[in-house]
C-alpha positions in Angstrom: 82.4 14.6 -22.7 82.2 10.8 -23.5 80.9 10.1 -20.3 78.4 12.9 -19.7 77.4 11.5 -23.2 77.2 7.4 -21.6 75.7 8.8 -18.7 72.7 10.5 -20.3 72.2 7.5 -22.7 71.7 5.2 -19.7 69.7 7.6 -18.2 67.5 7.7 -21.1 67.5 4.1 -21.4 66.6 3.7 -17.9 63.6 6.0 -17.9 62.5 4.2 -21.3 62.4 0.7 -19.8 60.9 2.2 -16.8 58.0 3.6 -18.5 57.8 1.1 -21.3 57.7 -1.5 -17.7 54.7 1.0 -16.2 52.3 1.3 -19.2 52.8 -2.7 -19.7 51.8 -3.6 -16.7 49.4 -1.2 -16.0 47.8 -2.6 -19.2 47.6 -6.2 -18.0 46.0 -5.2 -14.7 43.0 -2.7 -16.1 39.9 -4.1 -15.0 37.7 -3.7 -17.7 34.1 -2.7 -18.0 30.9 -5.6 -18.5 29.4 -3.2 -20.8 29.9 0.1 -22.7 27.8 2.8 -22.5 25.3 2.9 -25.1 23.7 6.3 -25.5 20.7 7.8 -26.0 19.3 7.4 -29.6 16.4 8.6 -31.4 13.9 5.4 -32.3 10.2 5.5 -33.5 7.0 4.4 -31.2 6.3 0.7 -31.2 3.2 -1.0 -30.7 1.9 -4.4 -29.8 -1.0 -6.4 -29.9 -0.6 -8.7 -27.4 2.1 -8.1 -25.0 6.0 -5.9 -25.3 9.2 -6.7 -23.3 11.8 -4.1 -22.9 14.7 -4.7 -21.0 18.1 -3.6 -20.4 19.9 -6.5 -22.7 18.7 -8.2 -25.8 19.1 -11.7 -23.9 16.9 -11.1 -21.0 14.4 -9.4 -23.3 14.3 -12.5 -25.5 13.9 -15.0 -22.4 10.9 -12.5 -20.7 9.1 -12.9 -24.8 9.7 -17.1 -24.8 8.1 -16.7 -21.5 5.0 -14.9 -22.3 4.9 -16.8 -25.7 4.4 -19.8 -24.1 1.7 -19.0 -22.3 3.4 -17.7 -18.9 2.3 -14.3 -17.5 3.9 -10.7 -17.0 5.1 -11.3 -13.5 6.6 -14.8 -14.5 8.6 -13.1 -17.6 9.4 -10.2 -15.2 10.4 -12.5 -12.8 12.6 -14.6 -15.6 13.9 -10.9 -17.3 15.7 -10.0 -14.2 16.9 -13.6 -13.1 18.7 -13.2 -16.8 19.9 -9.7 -16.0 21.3 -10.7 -12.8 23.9 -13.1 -14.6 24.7 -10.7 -17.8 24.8 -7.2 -15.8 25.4 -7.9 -11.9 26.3 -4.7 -12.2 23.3 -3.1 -12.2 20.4 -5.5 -11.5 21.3 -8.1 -8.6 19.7 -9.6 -5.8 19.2 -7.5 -3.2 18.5 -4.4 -4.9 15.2 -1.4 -5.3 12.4 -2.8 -7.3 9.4 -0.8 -8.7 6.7 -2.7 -10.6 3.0 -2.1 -12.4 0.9 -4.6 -12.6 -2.5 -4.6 -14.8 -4.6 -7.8 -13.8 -7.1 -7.3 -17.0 -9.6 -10.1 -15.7 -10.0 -7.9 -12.5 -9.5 -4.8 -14.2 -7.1 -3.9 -11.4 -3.9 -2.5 -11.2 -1.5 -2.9 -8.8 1.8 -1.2 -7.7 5.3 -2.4 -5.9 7.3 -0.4 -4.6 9.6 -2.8 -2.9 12.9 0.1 -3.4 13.1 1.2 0.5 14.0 -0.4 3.5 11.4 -1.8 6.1 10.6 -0.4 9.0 12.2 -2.9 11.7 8.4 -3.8 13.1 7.9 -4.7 9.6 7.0 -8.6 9.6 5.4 -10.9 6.9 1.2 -9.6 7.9 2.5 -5.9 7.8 0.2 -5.4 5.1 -3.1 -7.6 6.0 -6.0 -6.1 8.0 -7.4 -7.4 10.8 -9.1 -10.1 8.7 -6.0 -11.3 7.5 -6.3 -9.8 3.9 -3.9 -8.1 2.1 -4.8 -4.1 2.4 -5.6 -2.5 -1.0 
Protein backbone atom coordinates (compact mmCIF):
# COMPACT_ATOMS: atom_id res chain seq x y z
CA UNK A 1 0.00 0.00 0.00
CA UNK A 2 2.91 2.36 0.95
CA UNK A 3 4.21 2.26 -2.39
CA UNK A 4 1.10 2.43 -4.50
CA UNK A 5 0.69 5.48 -2.07
CA UNK A 6 4.72 6.86 -3.15
CA UNK A 7 3.96 5.97 -6.48
CA UNK A 8 0.88 8.07 -7.05
CA UNK A 9 2.40 11.08 -5.07
CA UNK A 10 5.31 11.20 -7.62
CA UNK A 11 3.04 10.80 -10.18
CA UNK A 12 1.15 13.70 -9.13
CA UNK A 13 4.18 15.60 -8.54
CA UNK A 14 5.40 14.88 -11.83
CA UNK A 15 2.30 16.03 -13.78
CA UNK A 16 2.28 19.21 -11.43
CA UNK A 17 5.76 20.30 -12.40
CA UNK A 18 4.98 19.36 -15.83
CA UNK A 19 2.12 21.49 -16.27
CA UNK A 20 3.20 24.27 -13.84
CA UNK A 21 6.71 23.96 -16.63
CA UNK A 22 4.00 24.28 -19.76
CA UNK A 23 1.80 27.26 -18.73
CA UNK A 24 5.23 29.12 -17.64
CA UNK A 25 6.75 28.87 -20.63
CA UNK A 26 4.07 29.10 -22.77
CA UNK A 27 3.54 32.48 -20.91
CA UNK A 28 6.99 33.90 -21.66
CA UNK A 29 6.69 33.04 -25.44
CA UNK A 30 2.94 34.62 -26.12
CA UNK A 31 3.44 37.12 -28.73
CA UNK A 32 1.37 39.79 -27.76
CA UNK A 33 -0.98 42.05 -29.69
CA UNK A 34 0.21 46.07 -30.80
CA UNK A 35 -3.19 47.06 -30.06
CA UNK A 36 -6.51 45.92 -28.51
CA UNK A 37 -9.57 46.10 -30.12
CA UNK A 38 -11.39 49.02 -29.47
CA UNK A 39 -15.12 48.78 -30.34
CA UNK A 40 -17.72 50.43 -31.80
CA UNK A 41 -19.16 53.31 -29.61
CA UNK A 42 -21.84 55.60 -29.92
CA UNK A 43 -20.27 59.45 -30.33
CA UNK A 44 -22.16 62.68 -31.42
CA UNK A 45 -21.54 64.56 -35.02
CA UNK A 46 -18.58 66.94 -35.05
CA UNK A 47 -18.11 69.84 -37.08
CA UNK A 48 -15.27 72.04 -38.26
CA UNK A 49 -14.64 75.26 -39.71
CA UNK A 50 -11.69 74.95 -41.26
CA UNK A 51 -10.36 71.57 -41.75
CA UNK A 52 -10.91 67.76 -39.49
CA UNK A 53 -8.41 64.83 -39.23
CA UNK A 54 -9.54 61.44 -38.30
CA UNK A 55 -7.32 58.72 -38.07
CA UNK A 56 -6.80 55.42 -36.72
CA UNK A 57 -4.49 56.56 -33.63
CA UNK A 58 -4.49 59.75 -31.63
CA UNK A 59 -0.69 60.30 -32.53
CA UNK A 60 -0.94 60.29 -36.29
CA UNK A 61 -4.11 62.37 -35.94
CA UNK A 62 -2.29 65.00 -33.96
CA UNK A 63 0.77 65.06 -36.45
CA UNK A 64 -1.87 65.26 -39.75
CA UNK A 65 -3.56 68.73 -37.44
CA UNK A 66 0.23 70.35 -36.77
CA UNK A 67 0.51 69.83 -40.41
CA UNK A 68 -2.44 71.55 -41.64
CA UNK A 69 -2.01 74.12 -38.76
CA UNK A 70 0.91 75.29 -40.05
CA UNK A 71 -0.10 76.02 -43.07
CA UNK A 72 0.56 72.54 -45.10
CA UNK A 73 -2.27 71.06 -47.18
CA UNK A 74 -4.57 67.85 -46.94
CA UNK A 75 -2.41 65.66 -49.04
CA UNK A 76 0.80 66.75 -47.11
CA UNK A 77 -1.07 65.85 -43.56
CA UNK A 78 -2.38 62.75 -45.37
CA UNK A 79 0.81 62.06 -46.53
CA UNK A 80 2.39 62.72 -42.80
CA UNK A 81 -0.98 60.74 -41.04
CA UNK A 82 0.05 57.49 -42.64
CA UNK A 83 3.94 57.93 -42.50
CA UNK A 84 2.99 58.14 -38.46
CA UNK A 85 0.64 55.08 -38.76
CA UNK A 86 3.17 53.12 -40.52
CA UNK A 87 5.54 53.19 -37.33
CA UNK A 88 2.64 52.92 -34.44
CA UNK A 89 0.35 50.10 -36.40
CA UNK A 90 2.53 48.27 -39.17
CA UNK A 91 -0.04 46.19 -38.69
CA UNK A 92 -2.48 47.60 -40.54
CA UNK A 93 -1.14 50.58 -42.53
CA UNK A 94 2.39 49.90 -44.16
CA UNK A 95 4.11 50.52 -47.21
CA UNK A 96 3.05 48.68 -49.81
CA UNK A 97 -0.50 48.47 -49.09
CA UNK A 98 -4.39 49.55 -51.00
CA UNK A 99 -4.92 53.27 -50.80
CA UNK A 100 -8.25 55.07 -51.53
CA UNK A 101 -8.26 58.87 -51.36
CA UNK A 102 -10.75 62.19 -52.04
CA UNK A 103 -9.38 65.02 -52.89
CA UNK A 104 -11.40 68.57 -52.99
CA UNK A 105 -9.09 71.22 -54.73
CA UNK A 106 -11.60 74.27 -53.58
CA UNK A 107 -9.57 76.92 -55.84
CA UNK A 108 -10.46 74.65 -58.82
CA UNK A 109 -13.58 73.55 -57.43
CA UNK A 110 -12.51 70.05 -58.50
CA UNK A 111 -12.47 66.92 -56.95
CA UNK A 112 -10.38 64.24 -57.54
CA UNK A 113 -10.33 60.46 -56.70
CA UNK A 114 -7.35 57.67 -56.04
CA UNK A 115 -7.92 54.58 -56.17
CA UNK A 116 -4.39 53.24 -55.98
CA UNK A 117 -5.85 49.61 -53.96
CA UNK A 118 -5.42 47.12 -57.10
CA UNK A 119 -2.61 45.90 -58.89
CA UNK A 120 -1.43 47.40 -62.39
CA UNK A 121 -1.89 45.94 -65.40
CA UNK A 122 1.74 44.76 -66.42
CA UNK A 123 1.66 47.35 -69.63
CA UNK A 124 0.99 49.78 -66.98
CA UNK A 125 4.07 52.32 -67.10
CA UNK A 126 4.49 55.86 -65.60
CA UNK A 127 2.20 57.85 -68.92
CA UNK A 128 -0.54 55.18 -68.46
CA UNK A 129 -2.78 57.87 -67.62
CA UNK A 130 -1.73 60.93 -70.01
CA UNK A 131 -3.39 61.47 -73.47
CA UNK A 132 -1.77 61.87 -76.40
CA UNK A 133 -0.80 65.40 -75.44
CA UNK A 134 0.93 64.26 -72.56
CA UNK A 135 -1.73 65.41 -69.96
CA UNK A 136 -2.95 63.56 -67.29
CA UNK A 137 -6.60 62.14 -68.44
CA UNK A 138 -9.51 63.44 -66.26
Amino acid sequence: MQLHSLVSRTTLGALILLLTGSMIASASTSVSQPEPATGWQSKEAVFANQFMVVTAHPLATEAAKNVLKSGGTAVDAAVTAQLILNLVEPQSSGIGGGAFMLYWNAKDQTLFSFDGRETAPAAADADYFKDDAGNVMK
